[in-house]
C-alpha positions as CSV (number, residue, x, y, z in Angstrom):
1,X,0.0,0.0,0.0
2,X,1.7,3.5,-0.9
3,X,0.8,6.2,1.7
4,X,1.4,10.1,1.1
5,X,3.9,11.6,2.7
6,X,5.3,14.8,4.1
7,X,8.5,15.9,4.2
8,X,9.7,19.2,6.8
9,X,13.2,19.9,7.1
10,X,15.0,22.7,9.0
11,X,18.2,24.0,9.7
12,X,18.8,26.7,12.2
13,X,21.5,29.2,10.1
14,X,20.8,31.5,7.2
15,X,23.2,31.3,4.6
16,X,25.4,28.9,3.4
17,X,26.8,27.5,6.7
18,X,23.8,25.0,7.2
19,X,21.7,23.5,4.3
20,X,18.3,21.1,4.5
21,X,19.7,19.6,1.1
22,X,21.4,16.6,3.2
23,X,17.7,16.0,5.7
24,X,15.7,16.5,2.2
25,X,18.0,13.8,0.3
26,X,17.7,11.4,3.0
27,X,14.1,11.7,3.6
28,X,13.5,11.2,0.2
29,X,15.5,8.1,0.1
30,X,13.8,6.9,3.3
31,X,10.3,7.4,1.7
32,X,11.2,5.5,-1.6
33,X,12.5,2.7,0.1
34,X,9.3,2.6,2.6
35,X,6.5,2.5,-0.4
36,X,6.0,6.7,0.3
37,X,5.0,9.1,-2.2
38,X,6.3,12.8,-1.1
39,X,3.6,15.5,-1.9
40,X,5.0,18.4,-0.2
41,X,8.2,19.7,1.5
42,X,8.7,22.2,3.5
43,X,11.6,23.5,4.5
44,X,12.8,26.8,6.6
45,X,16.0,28.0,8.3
46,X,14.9,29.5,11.6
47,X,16.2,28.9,15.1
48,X,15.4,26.2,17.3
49,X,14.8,29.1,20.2
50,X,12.1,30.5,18.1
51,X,8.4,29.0,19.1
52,X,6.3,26.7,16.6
53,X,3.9,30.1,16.1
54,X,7.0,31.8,14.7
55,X,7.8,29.1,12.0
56,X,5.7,29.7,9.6
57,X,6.8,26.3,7.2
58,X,5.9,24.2,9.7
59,X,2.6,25.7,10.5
60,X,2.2,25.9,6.6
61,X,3.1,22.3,6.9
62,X,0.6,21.4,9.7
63,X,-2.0,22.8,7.9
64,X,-1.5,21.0,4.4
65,X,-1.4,17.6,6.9
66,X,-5.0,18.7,8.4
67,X,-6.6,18.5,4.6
68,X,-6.0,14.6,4.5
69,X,-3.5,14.7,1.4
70,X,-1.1,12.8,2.9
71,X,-0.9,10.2,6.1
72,X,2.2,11.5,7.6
73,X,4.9,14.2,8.2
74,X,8.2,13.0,7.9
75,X,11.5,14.0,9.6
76,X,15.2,13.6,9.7
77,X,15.6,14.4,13.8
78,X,13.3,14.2,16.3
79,X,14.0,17.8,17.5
80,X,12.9,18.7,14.0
């Protein structure tokens, strides 16, 4: 059975110093190899201080989640 996924990755530097490339790779991978279809990403550079209110890809992504398009958000880290 394939199941629709959704993939949020986040990095807490602006610039170049930290990318979500690597977590977005991976994910990917990880959802290929588990019979997952990604319909969405959603990725931000913001820091881990900063309150869920304040991260507005993440709230973006909670609210695609809440219209039933896919079964499951997806991480690399648990304090993601």
């Amino acid at each position: 059975m394939n199941e629709n996924a959704i993939i949020y990755a986040r990095v807490s530097s602006k610039g170049d110093r930290q990318s979500t490339e690597r977590q977005i790779y991976d994910l990917t991978r990880y959802a290929a190899s588990n019979n997952m279809t990604v319909v969405a990403t959603y990725e931000e550079h913001i820091s881990g201080a900063k309150s869920n209110k304040e991260r507005q890809a993440l709230q973006d992504c909670f609210a695609f989640a809440e219209t039933g398009a896919a079964s499951c958000i997806i991480c690399s880290e648990l304090s993601r």
